[in-house]
C-alpha positions as CSV (number, residue, x, y, z in Angstrom):
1,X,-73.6,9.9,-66.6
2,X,-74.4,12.9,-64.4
3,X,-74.5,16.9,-65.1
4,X,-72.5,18.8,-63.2
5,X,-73.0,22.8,-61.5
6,X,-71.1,24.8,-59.6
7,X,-71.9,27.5,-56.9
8,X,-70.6,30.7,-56.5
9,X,-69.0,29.6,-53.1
10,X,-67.1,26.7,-55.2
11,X,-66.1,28.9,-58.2
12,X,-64.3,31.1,-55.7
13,X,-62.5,28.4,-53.9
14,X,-61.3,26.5,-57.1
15,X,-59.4,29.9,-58.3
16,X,-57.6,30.3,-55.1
17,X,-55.6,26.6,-56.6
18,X,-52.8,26.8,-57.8
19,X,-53.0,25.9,-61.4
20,X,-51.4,22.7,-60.9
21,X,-54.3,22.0,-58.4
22,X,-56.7,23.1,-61.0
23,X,-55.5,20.8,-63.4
24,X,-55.8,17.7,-61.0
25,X,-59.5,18.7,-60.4
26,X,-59.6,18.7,-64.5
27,X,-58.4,15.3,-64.8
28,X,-60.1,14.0,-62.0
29,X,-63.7,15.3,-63.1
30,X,-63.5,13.1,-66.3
31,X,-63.5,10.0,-63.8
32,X,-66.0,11.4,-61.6
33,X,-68.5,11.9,-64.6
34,X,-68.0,8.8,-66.2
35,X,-67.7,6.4,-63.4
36,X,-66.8,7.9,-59.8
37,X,-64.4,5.9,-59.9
38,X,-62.4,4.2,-56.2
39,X,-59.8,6.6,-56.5
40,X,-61.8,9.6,-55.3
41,X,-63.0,8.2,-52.3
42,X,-66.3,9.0,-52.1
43,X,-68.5,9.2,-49.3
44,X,-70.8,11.0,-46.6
45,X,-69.6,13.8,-44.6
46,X,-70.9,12.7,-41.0
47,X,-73.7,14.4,-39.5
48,X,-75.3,15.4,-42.6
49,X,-77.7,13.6,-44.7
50,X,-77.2,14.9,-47.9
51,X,-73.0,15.8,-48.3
52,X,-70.1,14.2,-49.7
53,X,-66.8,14.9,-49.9
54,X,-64.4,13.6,-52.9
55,X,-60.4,13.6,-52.5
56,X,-58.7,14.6,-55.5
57,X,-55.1,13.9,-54.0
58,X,-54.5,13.5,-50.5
59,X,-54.9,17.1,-49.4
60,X,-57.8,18.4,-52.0
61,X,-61.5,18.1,-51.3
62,X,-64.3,18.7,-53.3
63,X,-67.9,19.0,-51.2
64,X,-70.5,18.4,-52.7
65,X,-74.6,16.4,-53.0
66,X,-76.9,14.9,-55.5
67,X,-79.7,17.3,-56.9
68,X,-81.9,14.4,-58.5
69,X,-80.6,11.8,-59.9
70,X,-78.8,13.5,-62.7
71,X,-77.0,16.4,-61.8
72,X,-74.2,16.5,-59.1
73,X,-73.7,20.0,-57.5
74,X,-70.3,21.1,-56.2
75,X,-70.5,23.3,-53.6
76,X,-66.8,23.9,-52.2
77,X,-63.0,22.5,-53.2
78,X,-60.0,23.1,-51.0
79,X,-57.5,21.9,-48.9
80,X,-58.8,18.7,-46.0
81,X,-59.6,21.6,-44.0
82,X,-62.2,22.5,-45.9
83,X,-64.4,19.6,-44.1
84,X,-64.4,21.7,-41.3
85,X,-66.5,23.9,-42.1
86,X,-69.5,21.4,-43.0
């Protein structure tokens, strides 16, 4: 089971959702925690070694790497477009 942080950059971004969206990312964190499971699609963010993107519906993303093998950092949530700026 992994530890989770946040940066400031994230915290910012996750209360611009609406609270609706908030609550998805609540729901959707207990998964990610205990087993990242399918439904979040996890993977790589092309052209960087260390980012991953998460959806937590089929517009919200959630950026974020690996610190060690224990903690999981999120760095930025928001809409797809979001990808574009990593």
């Amino acid at each position: 089971m992994y530890k989770i942080t946040y940066t400031a950059c994230f915290l910012k971004s996750f209360n611009r959702l609406t609270n609706d969206e908030q609550l998805t990312f609540q729901n959707k964190m207990k998964i990610f925690i205990e087993n990242n499971h399918p439904s979040l699609r996890n993977k790589k963010i092309k052209g960087h070694k260390d980012l991953y993107e998460s959806s937590l519906n089929m517009d919200i993303r959630i950026i974020w790497y690996y610190e060690n093998q224990i903690i999981i950092v999120l760095i930025d949530i928001g809409h797809h477009d979001i990808l574009k700026r990593y």
